[in-house]
MARTIDREN-447396 format. One line per 10 residues: number of its first residue (from 1); their letters; for each residue z, y, x of C-alpha. Coordinates in Angstrom, 2 decimals. Layout:
// residues N
NUM> A> Z:Y:X  ... $
//
This chain:
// residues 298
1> XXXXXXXXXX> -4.84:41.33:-9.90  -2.69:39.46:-12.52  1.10:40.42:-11.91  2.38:37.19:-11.69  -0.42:36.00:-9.67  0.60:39.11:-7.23  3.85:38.30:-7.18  3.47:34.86:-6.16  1.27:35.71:-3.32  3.72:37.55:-2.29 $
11> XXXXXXXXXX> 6.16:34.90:-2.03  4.66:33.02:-0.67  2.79:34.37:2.49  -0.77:33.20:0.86  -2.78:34.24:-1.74  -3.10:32.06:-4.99  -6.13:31.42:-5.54  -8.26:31.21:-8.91  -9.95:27.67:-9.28  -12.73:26.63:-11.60 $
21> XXXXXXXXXX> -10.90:23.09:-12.02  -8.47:21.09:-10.11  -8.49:18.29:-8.22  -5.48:16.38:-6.26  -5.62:18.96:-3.52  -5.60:22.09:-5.38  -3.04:24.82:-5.93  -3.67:28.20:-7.80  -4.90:28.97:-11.37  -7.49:27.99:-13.49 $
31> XXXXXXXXXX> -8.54:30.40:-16.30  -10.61:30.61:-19.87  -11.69:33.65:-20.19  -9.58:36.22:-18.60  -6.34:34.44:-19.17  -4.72:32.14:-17.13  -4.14:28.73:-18.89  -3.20:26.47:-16.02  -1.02:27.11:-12.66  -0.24:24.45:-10.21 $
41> XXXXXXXXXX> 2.14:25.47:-7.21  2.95:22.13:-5.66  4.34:21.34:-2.39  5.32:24.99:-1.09  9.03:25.31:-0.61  9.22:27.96:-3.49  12.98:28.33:-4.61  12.48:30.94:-6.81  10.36:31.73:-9.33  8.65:35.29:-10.29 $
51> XXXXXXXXXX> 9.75:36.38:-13.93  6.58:38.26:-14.38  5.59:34.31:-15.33  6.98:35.40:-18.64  3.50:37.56:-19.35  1.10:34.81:-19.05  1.24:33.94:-22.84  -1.75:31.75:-22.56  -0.64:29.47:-20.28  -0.44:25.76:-21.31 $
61> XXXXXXXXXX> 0.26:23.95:-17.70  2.70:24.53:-15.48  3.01:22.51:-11.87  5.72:23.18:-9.86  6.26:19.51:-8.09  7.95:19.06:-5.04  9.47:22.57:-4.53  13.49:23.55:-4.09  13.84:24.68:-7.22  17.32:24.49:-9.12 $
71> XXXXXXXXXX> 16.89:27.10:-11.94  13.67:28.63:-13.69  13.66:32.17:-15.01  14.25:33.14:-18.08  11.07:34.85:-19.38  9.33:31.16:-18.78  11.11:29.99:-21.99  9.49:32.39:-24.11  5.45:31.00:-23.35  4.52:30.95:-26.75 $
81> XXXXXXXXXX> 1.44:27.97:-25.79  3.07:26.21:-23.25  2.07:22.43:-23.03  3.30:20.81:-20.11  6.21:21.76:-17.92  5.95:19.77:-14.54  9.41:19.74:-12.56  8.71:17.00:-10.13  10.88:16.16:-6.86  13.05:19.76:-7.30 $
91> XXXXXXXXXX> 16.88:20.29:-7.25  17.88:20.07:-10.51  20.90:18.66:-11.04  20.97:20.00:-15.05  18.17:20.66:-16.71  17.99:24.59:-17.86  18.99:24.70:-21.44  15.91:26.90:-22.33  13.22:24.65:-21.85  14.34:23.77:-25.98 $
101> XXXXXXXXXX> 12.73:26.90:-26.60  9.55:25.47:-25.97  8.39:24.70:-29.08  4.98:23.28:-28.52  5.62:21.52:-25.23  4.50:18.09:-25.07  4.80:16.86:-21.52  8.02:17.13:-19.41  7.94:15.52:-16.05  11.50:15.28:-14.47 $
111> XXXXXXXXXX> 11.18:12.60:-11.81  12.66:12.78:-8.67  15.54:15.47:-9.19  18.87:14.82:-8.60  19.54:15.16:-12.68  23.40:13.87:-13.90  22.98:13.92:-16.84  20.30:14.20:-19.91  20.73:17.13:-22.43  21.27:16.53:-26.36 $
121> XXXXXXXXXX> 18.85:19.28:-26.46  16.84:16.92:-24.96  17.30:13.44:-26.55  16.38:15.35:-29.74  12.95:16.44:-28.63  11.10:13.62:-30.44  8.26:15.24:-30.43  7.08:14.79:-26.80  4.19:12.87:-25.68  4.58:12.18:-22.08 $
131> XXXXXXXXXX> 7.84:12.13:-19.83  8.43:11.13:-16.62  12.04:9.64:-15.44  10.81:7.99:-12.04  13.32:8.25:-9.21  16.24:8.69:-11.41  18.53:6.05:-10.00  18.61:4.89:-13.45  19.91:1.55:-14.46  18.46:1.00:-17.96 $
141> XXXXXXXXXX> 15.98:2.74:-19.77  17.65:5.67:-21.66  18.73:4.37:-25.86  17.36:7.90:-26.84  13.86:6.89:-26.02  13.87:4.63:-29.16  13.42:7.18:-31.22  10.40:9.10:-29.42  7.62:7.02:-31.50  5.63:10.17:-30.30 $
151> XXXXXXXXXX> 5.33:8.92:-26.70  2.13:8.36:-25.16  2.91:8.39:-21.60  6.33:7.29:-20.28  7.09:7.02:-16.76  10.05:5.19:-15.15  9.08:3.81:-11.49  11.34:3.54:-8.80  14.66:3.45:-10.94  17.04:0.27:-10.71 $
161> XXXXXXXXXX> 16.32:-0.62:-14.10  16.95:-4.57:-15.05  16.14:-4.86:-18.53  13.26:-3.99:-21.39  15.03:-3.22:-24.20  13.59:-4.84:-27.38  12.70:-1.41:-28.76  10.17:-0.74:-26.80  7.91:-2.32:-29.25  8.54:0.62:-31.95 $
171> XXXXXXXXXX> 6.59:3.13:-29.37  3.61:2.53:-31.11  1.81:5.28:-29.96  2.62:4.72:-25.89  -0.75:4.53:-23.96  0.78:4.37:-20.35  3.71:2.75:-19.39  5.11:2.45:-15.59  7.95:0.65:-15.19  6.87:-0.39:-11.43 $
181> XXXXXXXXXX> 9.34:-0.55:-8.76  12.43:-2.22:-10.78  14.54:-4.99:-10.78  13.14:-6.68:-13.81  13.54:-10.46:-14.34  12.06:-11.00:-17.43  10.08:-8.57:-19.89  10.78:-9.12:-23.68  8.28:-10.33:-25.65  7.98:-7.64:-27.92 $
191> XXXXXXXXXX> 6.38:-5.52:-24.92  3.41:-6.91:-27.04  3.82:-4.86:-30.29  2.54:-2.18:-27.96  -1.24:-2.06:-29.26  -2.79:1.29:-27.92  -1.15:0.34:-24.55  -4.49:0.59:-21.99  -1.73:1.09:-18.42  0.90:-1.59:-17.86 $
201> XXXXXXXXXX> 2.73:-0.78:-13.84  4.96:-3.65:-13.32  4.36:-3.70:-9.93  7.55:-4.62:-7.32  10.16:-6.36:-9.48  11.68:-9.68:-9.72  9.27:-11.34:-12.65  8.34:-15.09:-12.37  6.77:-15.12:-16.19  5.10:-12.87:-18.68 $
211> XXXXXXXXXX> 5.67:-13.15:-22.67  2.51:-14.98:-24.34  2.82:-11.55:-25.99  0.60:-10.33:-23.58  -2.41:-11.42:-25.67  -1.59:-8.37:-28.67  -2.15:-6.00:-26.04  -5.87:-5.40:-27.13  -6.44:-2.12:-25.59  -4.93:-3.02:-22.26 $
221> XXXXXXXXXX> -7.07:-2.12:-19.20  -5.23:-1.51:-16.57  -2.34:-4.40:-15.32  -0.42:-4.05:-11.87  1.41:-7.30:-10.61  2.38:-7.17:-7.38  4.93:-8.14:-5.36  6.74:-10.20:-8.39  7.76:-13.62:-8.15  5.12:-14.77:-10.54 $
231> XXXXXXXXXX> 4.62:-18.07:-10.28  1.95:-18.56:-13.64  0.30:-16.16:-15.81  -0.07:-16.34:-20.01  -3.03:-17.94:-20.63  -3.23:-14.97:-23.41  -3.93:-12.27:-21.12  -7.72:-13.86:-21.77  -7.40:-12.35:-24.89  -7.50:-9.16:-23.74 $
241> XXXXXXXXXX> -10.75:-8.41:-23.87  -10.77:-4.66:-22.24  -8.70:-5.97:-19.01  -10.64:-3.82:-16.43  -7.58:-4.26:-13.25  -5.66:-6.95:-13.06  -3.71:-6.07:-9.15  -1.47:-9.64:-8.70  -1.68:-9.66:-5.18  2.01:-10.96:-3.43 $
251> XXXXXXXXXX> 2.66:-13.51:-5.76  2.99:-17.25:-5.88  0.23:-18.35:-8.28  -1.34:-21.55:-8.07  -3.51:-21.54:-10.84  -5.42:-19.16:-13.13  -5.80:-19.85:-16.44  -9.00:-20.78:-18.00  -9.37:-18.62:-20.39  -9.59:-15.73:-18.13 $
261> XXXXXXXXXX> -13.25:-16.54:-17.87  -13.37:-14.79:-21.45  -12.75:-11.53:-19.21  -15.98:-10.57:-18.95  -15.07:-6.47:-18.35  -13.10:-6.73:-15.30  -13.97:-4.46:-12.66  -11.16:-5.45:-9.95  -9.42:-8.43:-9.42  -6.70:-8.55:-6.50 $
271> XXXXXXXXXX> -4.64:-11.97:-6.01  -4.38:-11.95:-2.33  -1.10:-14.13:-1.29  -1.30:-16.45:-3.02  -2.94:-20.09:-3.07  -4.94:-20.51:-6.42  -7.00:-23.87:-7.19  -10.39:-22.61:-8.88  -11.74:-24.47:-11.51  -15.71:-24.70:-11.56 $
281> XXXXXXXXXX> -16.04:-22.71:-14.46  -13.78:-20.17:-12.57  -15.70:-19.94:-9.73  -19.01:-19.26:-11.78  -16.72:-16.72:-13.91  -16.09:-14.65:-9.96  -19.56:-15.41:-8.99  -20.54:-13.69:-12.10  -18.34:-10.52:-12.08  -19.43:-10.29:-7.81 $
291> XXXXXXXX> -22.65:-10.47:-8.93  -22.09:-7.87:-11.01  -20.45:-5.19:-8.06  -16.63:-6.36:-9.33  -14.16:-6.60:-6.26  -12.43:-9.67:-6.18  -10.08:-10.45:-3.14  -8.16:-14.13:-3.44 $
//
């Protein structure tokens, strides 16, 4: 038996078990080969982790969400492969200074710790693709961002953030952006410089209009409304041609444009709450995508 995968079974009163993928439910490892590439330990009280984690020097993925960890051992900064370092809903109140040392991480996931304060060592990691800030208490979206034209993923629900700073059209490269669970009033309109942008979350915030922006978002398939105050929507969302989930339920929408009949992709429509006047060519438009197995609840 692996060391490390001894020596976690061992704290923890179970074995870890080898997987031959992962799902939502599973913990334990996942190999190619006979090296371990991929651990997940979520959910299991750990407060400590086993140094022998320092010998896996194949190992890309690292999960340790929703554990009591405040500190990481040493010998974890010195994975030469490591991808993605997963700290989610822990105790860190700093982040340890040796996750720098990572030189070919990509993903760092830091929601839901009790963090103070963000690193330099941090704001100068540029090269990251994905990070998650979600449950930060955070008011605005960090200024450091701006320069992270790398990102591909950034997550930020469940802050108290009230504003979209106007650089958030130079992320050029973002793919999935959550800003859900806010207090946004308005979004600014360069939101729609963001062009490879397929996952919008807006969801829970205080919006009553959307930019006509909307429309540049051509690889937008995924858009999540709810619970705004949203009282119209830009008539060029039609445009977006890929729109596959539009969820806009708990909103006060009276109409829907008509040129959302040009959506001919979408598999889910959701715009329960609120009291919309169909044109005719609308209703042949939801005939049509029922017709086709869509679900559509109004």
């Amino acid at each position: 038996m692996n060391e490390f995968v001894r020596d976690v079974s061992d704290l923890l009163g179970e074995n870890l078990p080898r997987v031959e993928k992962f799902d939502y439910h599973h913990f334990g490892y996942l190999c190619e080969g006979d090296d371990i590439v991929e651990i997940r330990l979520n959910n299991k009280k750990m407060e400590t982790l086993p140094p022998s984690i320092g010998s896996l020097s194949q190992l890309r993925h690292l999960a340790l969400n929703r554990n009591n960890l405040c500190s990481l051992p040493s010998a974890l900064f010195e994975l030469p492969l490591l991808e993605s370092l997963s700290l989610i809903g822990n105790r860190f109140t700093r982040l340890p200074e040796g996750i720098h040392a990572l030189k070919n991480l990509r993903g760092l996931h830091l929601s839901g710790n009790p963090l103070t304060e963000f690193p330099p060592w941090l704001m100068g990691r540029t090269d990251l693709e994905e990070i998650s800030l979600a449950r930060l208490e955070l008011t605005e979206i960090p200024s450091w961002l701006a320069r992270f034209e790398n990102l591909k993923v950034l997550v930020l629900f469940d802050n108290r953030i009230t504003r979209v700073p106007d650089w958030i059209g130079q992320l050029k490269n973002l793919e999935i952006l959550t800003l859900g669970g806010n207090c946004l009033e308005t979004l600014t309109p360069r939101i729609g410089g963001l062009a490879r942008l397929r996952e919008l979350s807006l969801y829970g915030n205080r919006l009553s209009v959307l930019p006509d922006s909307f429309g540049n978002l051509a690889s937008l398939r995924e858009l999540a409304l709810s619970d705004n105050g949203l009282t119209e929507l830009p008539p060029s969302l039609g445009e977006c041609a890929r729109l596959e989930y539009l969820i806009a339920e708990g909103n006060a929408l009276t109409h829907i444009p008509e040129s959302f009949t040009a959506l001919r992709n979408m598999k889910t429509l959701k715009l329960e709450g609120s009291a919309i006047e169909w044109s005719p060519a609308q209703q042949r438009w939801i005939a049509s995508l029922r017709a086709g197995g869509s679900l559509i609840k109004e």
